[in-house]
Wavefront OBJ file of the C-alpha trace (Angstrom):
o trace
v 20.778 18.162 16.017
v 23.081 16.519 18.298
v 26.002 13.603 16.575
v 23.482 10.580 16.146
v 26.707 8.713 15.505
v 27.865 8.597 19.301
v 25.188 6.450 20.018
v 25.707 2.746 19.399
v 22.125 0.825 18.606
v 24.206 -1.888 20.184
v 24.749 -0.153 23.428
v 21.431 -1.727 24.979
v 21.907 -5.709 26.969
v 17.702 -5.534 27.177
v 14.551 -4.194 25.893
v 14.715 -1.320 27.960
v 18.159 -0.294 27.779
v 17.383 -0.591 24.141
v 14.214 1.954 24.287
v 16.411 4.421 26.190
v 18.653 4.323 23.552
v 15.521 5.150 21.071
v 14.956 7.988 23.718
v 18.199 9.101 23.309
v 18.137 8.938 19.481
v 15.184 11.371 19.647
v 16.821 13.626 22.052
v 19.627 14.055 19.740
v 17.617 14.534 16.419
v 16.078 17.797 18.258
v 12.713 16.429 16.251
v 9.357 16.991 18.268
v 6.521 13.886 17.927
v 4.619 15.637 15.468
v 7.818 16.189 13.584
v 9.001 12.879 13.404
v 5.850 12.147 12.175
v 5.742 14.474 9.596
v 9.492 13.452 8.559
v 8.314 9.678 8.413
v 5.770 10.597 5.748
v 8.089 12.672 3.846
v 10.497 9.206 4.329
v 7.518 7.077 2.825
v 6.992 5.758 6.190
v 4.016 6.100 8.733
v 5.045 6.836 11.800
v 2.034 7.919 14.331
v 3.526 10.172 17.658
v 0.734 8.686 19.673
v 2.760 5.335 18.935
v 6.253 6.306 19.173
v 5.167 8.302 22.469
v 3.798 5.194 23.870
v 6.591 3.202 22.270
v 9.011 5.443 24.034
v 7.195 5.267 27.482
v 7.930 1.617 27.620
v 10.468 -0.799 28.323
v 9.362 -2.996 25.867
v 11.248 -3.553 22.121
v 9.286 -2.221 19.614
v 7.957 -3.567 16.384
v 10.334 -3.414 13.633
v 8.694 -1.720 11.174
v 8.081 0.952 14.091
v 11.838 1.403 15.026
v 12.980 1.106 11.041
v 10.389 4.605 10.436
v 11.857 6.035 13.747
v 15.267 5.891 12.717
v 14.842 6.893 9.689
v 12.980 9.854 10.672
v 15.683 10.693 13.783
v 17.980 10.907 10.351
v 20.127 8.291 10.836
v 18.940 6.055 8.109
v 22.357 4.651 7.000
v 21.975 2.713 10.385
v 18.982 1.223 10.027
v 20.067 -2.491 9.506
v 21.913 -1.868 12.429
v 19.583 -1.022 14.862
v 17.038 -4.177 13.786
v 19.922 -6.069 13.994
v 20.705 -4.783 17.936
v 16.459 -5.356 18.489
v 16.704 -8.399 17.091
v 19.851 -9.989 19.357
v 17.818 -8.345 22.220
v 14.665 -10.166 21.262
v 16.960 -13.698 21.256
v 18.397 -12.732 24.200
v 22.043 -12.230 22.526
v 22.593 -8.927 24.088
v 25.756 -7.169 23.550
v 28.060 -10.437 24.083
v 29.780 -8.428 27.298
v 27.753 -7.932 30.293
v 27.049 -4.171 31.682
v 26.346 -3.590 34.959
v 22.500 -3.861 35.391
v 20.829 -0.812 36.215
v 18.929 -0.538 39.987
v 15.192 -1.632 40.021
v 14.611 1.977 41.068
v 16.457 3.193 38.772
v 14.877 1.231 35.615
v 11.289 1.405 37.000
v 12.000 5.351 36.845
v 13.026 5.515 33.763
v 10.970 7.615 30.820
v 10.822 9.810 27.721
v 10.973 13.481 27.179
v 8.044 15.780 27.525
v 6.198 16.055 24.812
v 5.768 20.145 24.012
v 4.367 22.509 22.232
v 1.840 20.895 19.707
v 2.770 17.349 21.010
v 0.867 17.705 24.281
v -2.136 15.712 22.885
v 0.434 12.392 22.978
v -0.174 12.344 26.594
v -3.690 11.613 26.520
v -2.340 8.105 25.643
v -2.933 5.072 27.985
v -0.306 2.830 29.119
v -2.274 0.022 27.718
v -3.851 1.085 24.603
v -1.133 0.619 21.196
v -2.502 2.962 18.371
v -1.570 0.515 15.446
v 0.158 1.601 12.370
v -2.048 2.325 9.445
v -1.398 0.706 6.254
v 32.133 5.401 -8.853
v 34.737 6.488 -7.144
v 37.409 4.274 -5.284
v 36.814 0.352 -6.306
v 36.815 -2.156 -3.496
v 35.302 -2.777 -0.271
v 37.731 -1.595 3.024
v 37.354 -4.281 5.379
v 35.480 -3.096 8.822
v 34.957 -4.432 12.110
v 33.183 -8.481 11.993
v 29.349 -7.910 12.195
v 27.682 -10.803 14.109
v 24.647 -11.401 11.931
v 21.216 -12.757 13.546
v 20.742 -15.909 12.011
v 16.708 -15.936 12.796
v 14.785 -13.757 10.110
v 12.705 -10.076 10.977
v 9.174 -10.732 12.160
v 6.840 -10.225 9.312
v 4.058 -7.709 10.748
v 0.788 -6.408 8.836
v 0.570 -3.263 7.595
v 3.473 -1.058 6.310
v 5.616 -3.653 8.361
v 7.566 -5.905 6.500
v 5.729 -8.780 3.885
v 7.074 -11.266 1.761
v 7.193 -11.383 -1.785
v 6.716 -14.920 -3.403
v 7.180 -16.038 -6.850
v 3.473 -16.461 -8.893
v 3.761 -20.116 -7.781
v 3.930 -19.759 -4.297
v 1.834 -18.610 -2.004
v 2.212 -15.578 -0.143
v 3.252 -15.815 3.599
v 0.236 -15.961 5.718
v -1.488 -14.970 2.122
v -3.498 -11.932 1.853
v -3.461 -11.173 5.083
v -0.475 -10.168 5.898
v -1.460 -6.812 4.714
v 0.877 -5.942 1.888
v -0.914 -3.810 -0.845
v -1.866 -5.481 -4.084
v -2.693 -4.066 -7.698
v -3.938 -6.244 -10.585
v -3.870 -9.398 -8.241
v 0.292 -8.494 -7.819
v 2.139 -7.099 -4.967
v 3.540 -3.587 -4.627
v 6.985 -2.878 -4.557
v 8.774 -4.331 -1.162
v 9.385 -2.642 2.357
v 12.455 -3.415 3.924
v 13.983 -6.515 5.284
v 15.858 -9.573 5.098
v 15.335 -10.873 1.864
v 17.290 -13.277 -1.033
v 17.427 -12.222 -4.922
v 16.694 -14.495 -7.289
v 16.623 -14.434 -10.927
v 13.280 -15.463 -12.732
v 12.592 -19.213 -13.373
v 16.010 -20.283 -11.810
v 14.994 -20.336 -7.854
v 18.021 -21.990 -6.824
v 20.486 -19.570 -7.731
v 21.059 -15.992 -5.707
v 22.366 -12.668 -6.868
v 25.313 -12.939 -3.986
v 28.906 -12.118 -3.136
v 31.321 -13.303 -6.208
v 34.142 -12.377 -8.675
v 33.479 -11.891 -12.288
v 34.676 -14.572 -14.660
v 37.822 -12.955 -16.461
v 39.423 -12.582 -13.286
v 39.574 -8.254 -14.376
v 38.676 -7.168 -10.793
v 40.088 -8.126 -7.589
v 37.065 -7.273 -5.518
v 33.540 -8.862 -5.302
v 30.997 -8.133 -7.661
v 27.280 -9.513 -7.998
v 26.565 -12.774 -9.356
v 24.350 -15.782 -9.391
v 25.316 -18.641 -7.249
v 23.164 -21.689 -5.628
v 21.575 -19.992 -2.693
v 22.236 -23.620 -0.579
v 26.204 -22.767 -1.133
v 26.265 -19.103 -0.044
v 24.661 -18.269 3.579
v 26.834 -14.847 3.245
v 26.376 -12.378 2.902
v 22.716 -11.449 3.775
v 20.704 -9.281 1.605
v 18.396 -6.256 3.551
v 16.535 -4.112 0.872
v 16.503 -0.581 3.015
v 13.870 1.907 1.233
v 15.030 4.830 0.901
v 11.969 7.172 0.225
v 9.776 7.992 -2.959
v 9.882 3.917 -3.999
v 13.561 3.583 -3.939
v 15.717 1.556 -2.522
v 19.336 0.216 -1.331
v 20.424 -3.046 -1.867
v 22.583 -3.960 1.671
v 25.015 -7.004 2.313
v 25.814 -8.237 5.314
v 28.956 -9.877 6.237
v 30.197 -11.239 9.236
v 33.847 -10.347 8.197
v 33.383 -7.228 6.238
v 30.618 -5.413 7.336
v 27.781 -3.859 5.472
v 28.001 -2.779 2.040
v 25.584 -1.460 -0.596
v 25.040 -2.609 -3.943
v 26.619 0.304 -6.336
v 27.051 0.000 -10.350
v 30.256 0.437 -11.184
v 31.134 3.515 -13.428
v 34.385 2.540 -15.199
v 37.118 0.234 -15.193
v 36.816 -3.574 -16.653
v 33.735 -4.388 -14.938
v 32.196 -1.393 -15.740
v 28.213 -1.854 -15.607
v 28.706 -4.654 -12.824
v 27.587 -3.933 -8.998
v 29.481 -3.809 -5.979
v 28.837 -3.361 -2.442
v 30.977 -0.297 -1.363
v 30.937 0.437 2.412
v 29.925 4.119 1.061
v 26.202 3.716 0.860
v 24.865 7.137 1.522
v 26.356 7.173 -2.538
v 25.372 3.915 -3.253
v 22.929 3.350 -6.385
v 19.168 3.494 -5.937
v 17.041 1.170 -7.674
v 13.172 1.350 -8.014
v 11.146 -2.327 -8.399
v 8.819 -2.522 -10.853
v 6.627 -5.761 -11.037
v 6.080 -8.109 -14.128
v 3.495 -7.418 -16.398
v 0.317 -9.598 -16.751
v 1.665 -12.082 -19.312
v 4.899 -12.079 -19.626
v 6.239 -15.555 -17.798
v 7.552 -14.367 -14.683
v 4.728 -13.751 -12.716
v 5.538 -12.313 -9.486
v 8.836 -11.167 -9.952
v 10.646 -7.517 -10.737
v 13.007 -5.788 -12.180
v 15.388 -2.861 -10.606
v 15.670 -0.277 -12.629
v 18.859 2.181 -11.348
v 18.996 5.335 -10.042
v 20.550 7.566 -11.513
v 21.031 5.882 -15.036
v 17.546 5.023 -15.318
v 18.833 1.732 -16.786
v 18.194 -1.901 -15.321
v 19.564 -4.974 -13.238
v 19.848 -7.806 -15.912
v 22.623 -10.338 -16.129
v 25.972 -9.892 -18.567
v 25.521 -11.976 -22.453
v 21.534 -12.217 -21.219
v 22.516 -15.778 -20.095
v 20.990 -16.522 -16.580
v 23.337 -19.400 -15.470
v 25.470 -20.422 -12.505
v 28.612 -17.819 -11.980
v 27.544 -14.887 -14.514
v 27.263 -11.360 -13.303
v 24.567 -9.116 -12.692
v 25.124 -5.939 -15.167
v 23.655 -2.540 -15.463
v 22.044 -2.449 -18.992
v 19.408 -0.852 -20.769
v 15.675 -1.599 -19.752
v 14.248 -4.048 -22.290
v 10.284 -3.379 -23.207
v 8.322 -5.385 -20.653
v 8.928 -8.945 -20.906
v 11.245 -9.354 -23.723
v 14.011 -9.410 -21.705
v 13.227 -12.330 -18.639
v 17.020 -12.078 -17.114
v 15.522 -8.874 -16.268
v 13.220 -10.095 -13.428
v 14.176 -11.205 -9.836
v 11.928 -13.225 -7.595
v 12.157 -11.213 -4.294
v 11.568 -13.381 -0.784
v 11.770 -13.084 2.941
v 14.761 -14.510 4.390
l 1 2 3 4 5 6 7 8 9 10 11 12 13 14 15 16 17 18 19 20 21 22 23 24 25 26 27 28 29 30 31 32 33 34 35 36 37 38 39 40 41 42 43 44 45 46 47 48 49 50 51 52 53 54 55 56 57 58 59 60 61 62 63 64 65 66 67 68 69 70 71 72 73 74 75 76 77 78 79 80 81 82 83 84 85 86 87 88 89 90 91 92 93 94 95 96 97 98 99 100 101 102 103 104 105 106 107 108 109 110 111 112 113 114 115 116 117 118 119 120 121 122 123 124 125 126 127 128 129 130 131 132 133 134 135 136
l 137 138 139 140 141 142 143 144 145 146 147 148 149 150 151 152 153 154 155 156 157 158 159 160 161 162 163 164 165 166 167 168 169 170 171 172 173 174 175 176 177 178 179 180 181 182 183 184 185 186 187 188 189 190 191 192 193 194 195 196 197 198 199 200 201 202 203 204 205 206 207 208 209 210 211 212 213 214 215 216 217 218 219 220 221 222 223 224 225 226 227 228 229 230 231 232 233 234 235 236 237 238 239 240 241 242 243 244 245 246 247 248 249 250 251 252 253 254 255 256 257 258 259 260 261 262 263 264 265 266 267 268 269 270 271 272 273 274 275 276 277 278 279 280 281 282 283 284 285 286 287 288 289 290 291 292 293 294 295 296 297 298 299 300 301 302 303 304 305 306 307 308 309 310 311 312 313 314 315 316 317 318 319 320 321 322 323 324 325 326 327 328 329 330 331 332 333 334 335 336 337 338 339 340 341 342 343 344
């Protein structure tokens, strides 16, 4: 495998500067088709090579739950918000911000993928028109990083094991059941990725968002509810990280991406904060509401490792109190337990 890292997903000024760069990716993963495949559905992702070989034989972006599973599967999965991000500015026609030279007509129009080899010969049989679809704590603080220019138009929602949002029991589900997101008991599954906001049960106008606990004991950020009309930053991306898990990201246009981590000692200790680190962030696995037990439609995270969960410090739900690690309550007693996940 070659150093994923020297490859920028922001490299690309248009869609198919951006799919050489996927080209690329592959190239330096040393992965065949049928082994990215394989590794997407070891990921929890479906990734079919007929579609990434077609996807890769383009010069068109592809779908974003398409490019999330190939990066993933490539192995650079810390990058993921990053390279929706760079299809996303592509798709708005943001590019890079600085210009590249364009390449030559001939040299664009002759562009393509590897060969497929070996057992991946069959992915030629594909047509240039037909699109197989996708079947259903260590050191405290944040460093500061390079600014992050954040899209400010939300991820597509596609069908399928694309992204979906999650509504609250009194709302209606984006383009309702068919926007293909699987449902048990008449309640959604737990979430793919994407842009989403956090928001405790029965108080939809406050966010779990950037803040600084209330005694004034830490001098970085920690997680807290605030009205979501006063913070627009950071942006929350919920990045799954295999088996049902996932990473909670923030994105900020000053300080960069950071992912949610509970915080092992200290004053705050059993608080969260994003920590640029988040290949050791904490993992957290959603679990929906029960039938019954007033928040309908919402979850609770329950942390990896710790096996604990996300509720809020003195049980009080209310403007400016922090979210704290703390042991899971039995299902329903404990309502500052449950978020209401949606699409941003």
């Amino acid at each position: 495998m070659g150093n994923l890292r020297e490859l920028s997903p922001y490299a690309a000024e248009d869609a198919a500067g951006f799919v050489e760069s996927m080209r690329r990716l592959k190239e330096l993963s040393g992965m065949t088709f049928r082994e990215l495949e394989e590794q997407a559905g070891r990921n929890g992702d479906v990734l079919a090579r007929s579609t990434l070989a077609d996807v890769l034989r383009r010069d068109r972006l592809p779908r974003p739950d398409v490019l999330a599973a190939f990066v993933r599967a490539c192995g650079d999965g810390q990058r993921v918000g990053d390279w929706l991000d760079a299809r996303e500015r592509i798709a708005e026609g943001g590019g890079r911000g600085v210009k590249a030279p364009a390449p030559s007509p001939a040299a664009s129009a002759s562009a393509s993928p590897p060969a497929p080899s070996g057992d991946d010969e069959e992915v030629n049989a594909v047509g240039q028109d037909g699109e197989e679809a996708v079947p259903g704590a260590s050191t405290p603080g944040r460093r500061r990083r390079s600014v992050l220019a954040l899209a400010a138009v939300a991820l597509l929602l596609v069908a399928g094991a694309g992204v979906w949002a999650w509504q609250s029991g009194t709302e209606d589900a984006r383009d309702g059941a068919s926007d293909g997101a699987p449902v048990a008991n008449g309640e959604r599954r737990a979430p793919v990725d994407g842009w989403v906001t956090i928001r405790p049960a029965g108080h939809a106008r406050l966010c779990l968002t950037d803040g600084r606990d209330r005694r004034g004991a830490y001098d970085s950020a920690v997680a807290v509810h605030l009205p979501c009309a006063e913070v627009p930053v950071p942006r929350t991306y919920l990045e799954p990280a295999g088996a049902g898990l996932y990473r909670i990201q923030w994105h900020h246009p000053e300080l960069g991406k950071g992912c949610l981590t509970v915080l092992g000692d200290g004053p705050v200790k059993g608080m969260l904060e994003p920590r640029d680190d988040c290949a050791d962030a904490t993992l957290f696995r959603p679990e929906p509401a029960p039938e019954g037990s007033g928040a309908a439609g919402a979850y609770r995270f329950r942390t990896v490792p710790g096996a604990q969960c996300v509720g809020t410090a003195d049980d009080s739900v209310a403007e400016g109190v922090e979210a704290v690690q703390e042991p899971c309550a039995d299902a329903g007693d404990s309502l500052d337990q449950y978020f209401v996940v949606r699409a941003d």
